[in-house]
C-alpha positions as CSV (number, residue, x, y, z in Angstrom):
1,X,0.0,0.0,0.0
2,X,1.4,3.5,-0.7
3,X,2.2,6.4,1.8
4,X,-0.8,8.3,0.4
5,X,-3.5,5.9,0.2
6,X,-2.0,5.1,4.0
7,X,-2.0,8.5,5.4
8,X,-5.5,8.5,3.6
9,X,-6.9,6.1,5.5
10,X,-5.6,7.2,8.8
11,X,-7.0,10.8,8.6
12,X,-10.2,9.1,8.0
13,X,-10.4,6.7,10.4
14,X,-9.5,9.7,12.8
15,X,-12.6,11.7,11.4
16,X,-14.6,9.1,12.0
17,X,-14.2,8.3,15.9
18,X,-13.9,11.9,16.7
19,X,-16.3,13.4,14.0
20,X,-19.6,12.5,16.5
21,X,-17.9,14.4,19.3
22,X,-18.1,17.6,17.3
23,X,-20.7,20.5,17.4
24,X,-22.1,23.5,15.1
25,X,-22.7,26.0,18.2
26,X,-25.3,28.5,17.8
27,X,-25.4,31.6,20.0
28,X,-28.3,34.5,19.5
29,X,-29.3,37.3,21.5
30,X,-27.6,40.4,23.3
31,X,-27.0,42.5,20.5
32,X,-26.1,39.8,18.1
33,X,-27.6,40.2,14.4
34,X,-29.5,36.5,14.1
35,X,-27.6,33.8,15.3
36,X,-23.9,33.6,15.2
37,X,-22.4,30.2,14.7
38,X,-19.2,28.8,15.6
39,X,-17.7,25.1,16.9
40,X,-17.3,23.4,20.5
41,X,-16.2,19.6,21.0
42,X,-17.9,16.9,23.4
43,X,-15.2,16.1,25.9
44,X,-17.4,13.5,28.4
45,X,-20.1,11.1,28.3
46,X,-22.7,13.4,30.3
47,X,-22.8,16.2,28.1
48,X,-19.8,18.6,28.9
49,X,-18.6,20.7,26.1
50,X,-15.8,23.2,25.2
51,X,-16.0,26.1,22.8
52,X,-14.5,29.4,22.7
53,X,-15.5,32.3,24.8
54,X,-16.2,34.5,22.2
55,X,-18.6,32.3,20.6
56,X,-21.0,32.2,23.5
57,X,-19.9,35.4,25.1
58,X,-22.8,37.3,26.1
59,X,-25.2,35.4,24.4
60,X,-28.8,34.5,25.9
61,X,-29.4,31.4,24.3
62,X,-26.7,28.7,22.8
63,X,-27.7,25.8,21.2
64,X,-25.9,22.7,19.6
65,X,-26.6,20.8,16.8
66,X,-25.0,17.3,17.3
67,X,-23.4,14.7,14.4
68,X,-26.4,12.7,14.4
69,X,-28.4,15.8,13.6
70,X,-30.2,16.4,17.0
71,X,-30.3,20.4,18.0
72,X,-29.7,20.5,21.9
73,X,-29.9,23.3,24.1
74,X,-26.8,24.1,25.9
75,X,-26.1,25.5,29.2
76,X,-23.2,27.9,29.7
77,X,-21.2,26.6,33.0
78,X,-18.4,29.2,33.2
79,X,-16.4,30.9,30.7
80,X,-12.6,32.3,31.0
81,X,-12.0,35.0,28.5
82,X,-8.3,35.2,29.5
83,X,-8.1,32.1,27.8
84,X,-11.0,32.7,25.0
85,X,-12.6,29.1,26.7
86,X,-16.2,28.2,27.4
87,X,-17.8,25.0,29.2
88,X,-20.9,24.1,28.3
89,X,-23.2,21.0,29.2
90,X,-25.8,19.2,26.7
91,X,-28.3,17.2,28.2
92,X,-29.9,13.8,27.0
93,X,-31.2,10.8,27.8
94,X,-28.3,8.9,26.7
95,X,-24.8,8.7,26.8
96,X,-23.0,11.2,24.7
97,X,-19.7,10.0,22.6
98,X,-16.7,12.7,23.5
99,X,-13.3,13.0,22.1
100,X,-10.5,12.0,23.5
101,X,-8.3,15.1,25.3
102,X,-4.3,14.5,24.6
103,X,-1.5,16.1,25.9
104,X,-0.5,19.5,23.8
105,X,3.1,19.1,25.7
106,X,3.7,16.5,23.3
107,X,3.2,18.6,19.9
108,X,6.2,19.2,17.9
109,X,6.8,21.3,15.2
110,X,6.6,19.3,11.9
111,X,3.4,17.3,13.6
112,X,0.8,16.9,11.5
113,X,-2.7,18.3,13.0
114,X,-6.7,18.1,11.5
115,X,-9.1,20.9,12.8
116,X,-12.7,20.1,13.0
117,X,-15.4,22.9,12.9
118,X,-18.3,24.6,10.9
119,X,-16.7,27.4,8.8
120,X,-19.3,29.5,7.2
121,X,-22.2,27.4,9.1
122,X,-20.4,23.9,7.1
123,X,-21.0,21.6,9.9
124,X,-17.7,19.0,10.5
125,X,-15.5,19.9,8.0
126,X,-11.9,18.8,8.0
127,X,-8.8,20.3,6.9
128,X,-5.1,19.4,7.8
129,X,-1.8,20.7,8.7
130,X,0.7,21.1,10.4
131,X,2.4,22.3,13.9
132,X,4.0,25.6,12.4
133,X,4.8,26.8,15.7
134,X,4.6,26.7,19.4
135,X,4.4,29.2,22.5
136,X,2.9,32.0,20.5
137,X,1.2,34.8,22.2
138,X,-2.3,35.9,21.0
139,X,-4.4,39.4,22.0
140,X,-8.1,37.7,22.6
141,X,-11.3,39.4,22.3
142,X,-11.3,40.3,25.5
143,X,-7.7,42.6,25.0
144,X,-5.5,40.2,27.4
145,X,-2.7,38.2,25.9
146,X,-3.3,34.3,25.7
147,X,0.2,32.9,25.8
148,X,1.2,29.4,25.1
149,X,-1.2,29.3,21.5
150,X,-0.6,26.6,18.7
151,X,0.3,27.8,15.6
152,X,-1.0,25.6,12.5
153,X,-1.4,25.8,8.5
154,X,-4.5,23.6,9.3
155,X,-6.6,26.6,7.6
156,X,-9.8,27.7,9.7
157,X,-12.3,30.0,8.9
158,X,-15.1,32.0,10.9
159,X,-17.1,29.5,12.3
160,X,-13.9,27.4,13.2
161,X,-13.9,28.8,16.1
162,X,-14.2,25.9,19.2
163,X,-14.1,23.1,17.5
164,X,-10.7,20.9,18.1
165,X,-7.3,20.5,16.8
166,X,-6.4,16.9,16.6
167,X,-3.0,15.1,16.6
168,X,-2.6,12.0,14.9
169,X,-4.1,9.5,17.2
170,X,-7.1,11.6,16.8
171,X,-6.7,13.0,20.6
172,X,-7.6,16.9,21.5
173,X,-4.8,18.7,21.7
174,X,-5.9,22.1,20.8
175,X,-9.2,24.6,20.7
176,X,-9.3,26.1,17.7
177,X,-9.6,29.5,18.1
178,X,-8.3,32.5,15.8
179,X,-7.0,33.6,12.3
180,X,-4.9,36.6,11.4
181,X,-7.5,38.6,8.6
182,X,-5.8,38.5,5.4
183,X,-3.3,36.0,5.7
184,X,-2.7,32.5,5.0
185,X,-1.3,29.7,7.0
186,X,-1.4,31.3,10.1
187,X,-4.3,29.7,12.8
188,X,-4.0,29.9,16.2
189,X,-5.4,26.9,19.1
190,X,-5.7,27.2,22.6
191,X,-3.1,24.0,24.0
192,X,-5.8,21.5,25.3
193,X,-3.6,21.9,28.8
194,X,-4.2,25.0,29.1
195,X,-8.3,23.8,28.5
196,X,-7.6,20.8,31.2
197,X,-7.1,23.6,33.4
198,X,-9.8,25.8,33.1
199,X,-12.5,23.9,32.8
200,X,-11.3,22.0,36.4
201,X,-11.6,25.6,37.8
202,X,-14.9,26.6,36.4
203,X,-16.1,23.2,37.5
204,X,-14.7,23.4,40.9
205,X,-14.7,27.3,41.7
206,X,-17.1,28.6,38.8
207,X,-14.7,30.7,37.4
208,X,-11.1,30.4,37.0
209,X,-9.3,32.0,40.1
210,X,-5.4,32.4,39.5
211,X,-2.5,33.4,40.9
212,X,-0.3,36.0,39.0
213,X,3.2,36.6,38.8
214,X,3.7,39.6,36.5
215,X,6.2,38.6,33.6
216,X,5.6,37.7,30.0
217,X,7.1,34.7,29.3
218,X,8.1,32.9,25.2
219,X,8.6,28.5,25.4
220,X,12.1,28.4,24.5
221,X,14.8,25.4,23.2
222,X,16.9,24.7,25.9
223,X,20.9,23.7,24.9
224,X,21.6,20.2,25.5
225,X,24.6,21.1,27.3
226,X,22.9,23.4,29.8
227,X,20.0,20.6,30.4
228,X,22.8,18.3,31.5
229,X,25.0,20.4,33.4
230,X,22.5,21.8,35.5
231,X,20.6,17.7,36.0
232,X,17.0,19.6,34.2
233,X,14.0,17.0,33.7
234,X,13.2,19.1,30.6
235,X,14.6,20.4,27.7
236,X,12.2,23.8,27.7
237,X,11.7,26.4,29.7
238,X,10.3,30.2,29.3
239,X,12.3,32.9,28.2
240,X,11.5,36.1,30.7
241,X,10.1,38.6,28.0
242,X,9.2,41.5,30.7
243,X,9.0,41.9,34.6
244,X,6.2,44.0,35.8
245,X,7.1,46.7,38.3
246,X,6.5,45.7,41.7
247,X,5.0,42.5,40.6
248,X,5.4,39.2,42.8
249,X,8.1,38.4,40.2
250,X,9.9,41.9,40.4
251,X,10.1,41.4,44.1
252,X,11.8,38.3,44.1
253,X,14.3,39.3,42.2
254,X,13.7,38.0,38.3
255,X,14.6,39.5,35.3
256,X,14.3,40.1,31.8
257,X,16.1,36.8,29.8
258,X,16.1,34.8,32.7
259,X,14.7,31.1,31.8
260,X,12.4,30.2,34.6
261,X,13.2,26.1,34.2
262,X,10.5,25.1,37.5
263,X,7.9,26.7,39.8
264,X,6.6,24.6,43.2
265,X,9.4,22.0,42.2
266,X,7.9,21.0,39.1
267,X,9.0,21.8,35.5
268,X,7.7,24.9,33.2
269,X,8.2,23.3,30.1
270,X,5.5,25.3,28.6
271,X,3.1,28.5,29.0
272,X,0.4,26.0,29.9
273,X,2.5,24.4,32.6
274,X,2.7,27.9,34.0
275,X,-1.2,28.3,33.7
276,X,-1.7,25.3,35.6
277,X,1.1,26.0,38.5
278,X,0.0,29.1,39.1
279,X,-3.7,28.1,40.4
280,X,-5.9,29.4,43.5
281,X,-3.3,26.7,45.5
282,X,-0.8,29.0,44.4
283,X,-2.4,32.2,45.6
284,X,-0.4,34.5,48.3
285,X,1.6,30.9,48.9
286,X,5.7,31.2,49.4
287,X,7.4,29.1,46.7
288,X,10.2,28.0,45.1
289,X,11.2,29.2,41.5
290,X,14.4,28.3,39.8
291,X,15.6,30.5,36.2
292,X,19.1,29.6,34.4
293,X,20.7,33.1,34.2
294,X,23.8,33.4,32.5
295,X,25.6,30.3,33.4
296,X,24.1,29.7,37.1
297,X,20.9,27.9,38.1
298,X,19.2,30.3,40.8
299,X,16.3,29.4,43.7
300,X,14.4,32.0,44.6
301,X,11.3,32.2,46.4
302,X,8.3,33.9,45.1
303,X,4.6,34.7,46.4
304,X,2.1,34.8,43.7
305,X,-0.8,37.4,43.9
306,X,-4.6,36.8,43.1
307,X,-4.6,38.2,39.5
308,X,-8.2,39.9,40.2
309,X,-6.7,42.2,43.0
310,X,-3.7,43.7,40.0
């Protein structure tokens, strides 16, 4: 069998165990013109749902129109506009089929990536690509920075929006969730562990509480000499971009091009990792953060504000 007709049929076996778990969201009301549509992705068995915040944002009625053609109202249970991320829960009297959710840690660039959505209203329609990048920073709807977005050729178009970005074993490993107007190749996902992590706070607290440390922060390559000099469990770390005056981070001594390798003991591999670390545990809590500068490893200790009181 060739490569093609292989490849083939593994993007369409793919297609077909994840295609059920993907919805054409419908939003209407509060100022919207009709009913804007966009994409969201089943992600358990009782109904729970993710899509992008600025597909349901404000909205006073969502629906979902399911693979197997049912229309279902949907139920907002929290949004994070940080993160342009939305949970919402489908009900039925029987079991729903969700996707799988991977590990966006694991992406490379190079890896090949399909993203499922509704452009134009075009319910479940597939295109593929690749990783082009990874770590990017993305202004959201809301004005704040999401960092840590997968960059993909995968092209998306309006109505992309919320539906997943899928790896090769057909897993979740990203949220689909911008374009740059005018361009091509260039599509932006939310990393799925950044999603893991919101939607446990929004199910827990409601909202997502989180701690805040005041730098910007790029995923960068790490040398292999420096990983094994120093003993490092990972090969990336973040790049200090900025350090907010009198920030939690300025205070405890960082600085611009540090490489913050760990926070609480546990490796920042990615903005994501970050994201998850710096949680409502985290909040006003004294702990340890080690950053490669220069040629030494340093251990500082840092206490993380609640982002709401900046």
């Amino acid at each position: 069998m060739g490569f093609m007709h292989s490849m083939s049929d593994e993007v369409a076996a793919i297609v077909e165990r994840a295609g059920s778990a993907v919805l054409h969201v419908r939003s209407m009301g509060a100022g919207r013109r009709g009913m804007s549509g966009g994409s969201g992705v089943l992600i358990s068995a009782d109904g729970l749902a993710l899509t992008n915040s600025h597909v349901i944002h404000g909205a006073t009625g969502v629906e979902a129109e399911l693979a197997d053609g049912r229309t279902l109202i949907a139920d907002l249970v929290g949004e994070d506009p940080a993160t342009d991320l939305a949970l919402l829960r489908l009900s039925s009297s029987k079991p729903f089929q969700p996707a799988s959710l991977g590990d966006s840690n694991s992406l490379r660039v190079g890896h090949f990536v399909l993203a499922v959505g509704s452009p134009f209203g075009l319910a479940r329609s597939v295109t593929l690509g690749i990783v082009s990048a990874l770590g990017r920073s993305l202004t959201g709807a809301s004005g704040r920075r999401i960092e840590g977005v997968i960059q993909t050729d995968a092209p998306l178009n309006p109505g992309n929006s919320g539906g997943p970005l899928l790896d090769g074993d057909g897993n979740v490993v990203g949220i689909n969730t911008a374009i740059v107007q005018g361009s091509q190749g260039l599509c932006f996902a939310v990393p799925v562990n950044t999603a893991k992590f919101v939607l446990g706070e929004i199910l827990a607290h409601g909202r997502v509480r989180r701690a805040w440390l005041g730098v910007a922060a790029q995923e960068v390559l790490l040398p292999k000499r420096v990983v094994n000099e120093f003993g490092l469990s990972a090969a990336r770390g973040l790049g200090v971009e900025r350090v907010e005056s009198s920030s939690p981070a300025a205070r405890a001594g960082l600085h611009p091009r540090d490489v913050i390798v760990s926070l609480r003991k546990r490796p920042t591999e990615s903005v994501a990792d970050l994201h998850r670390l710096l949680d409502h545990d985290a909040i006003d809590a004294e702990m340890a953060i080690e950053v490669l500068r220069g040629n030494r490893l340093l251990t500082m200790t840092v206490r993380p504000a609640e982002a709401s009181l900046r």
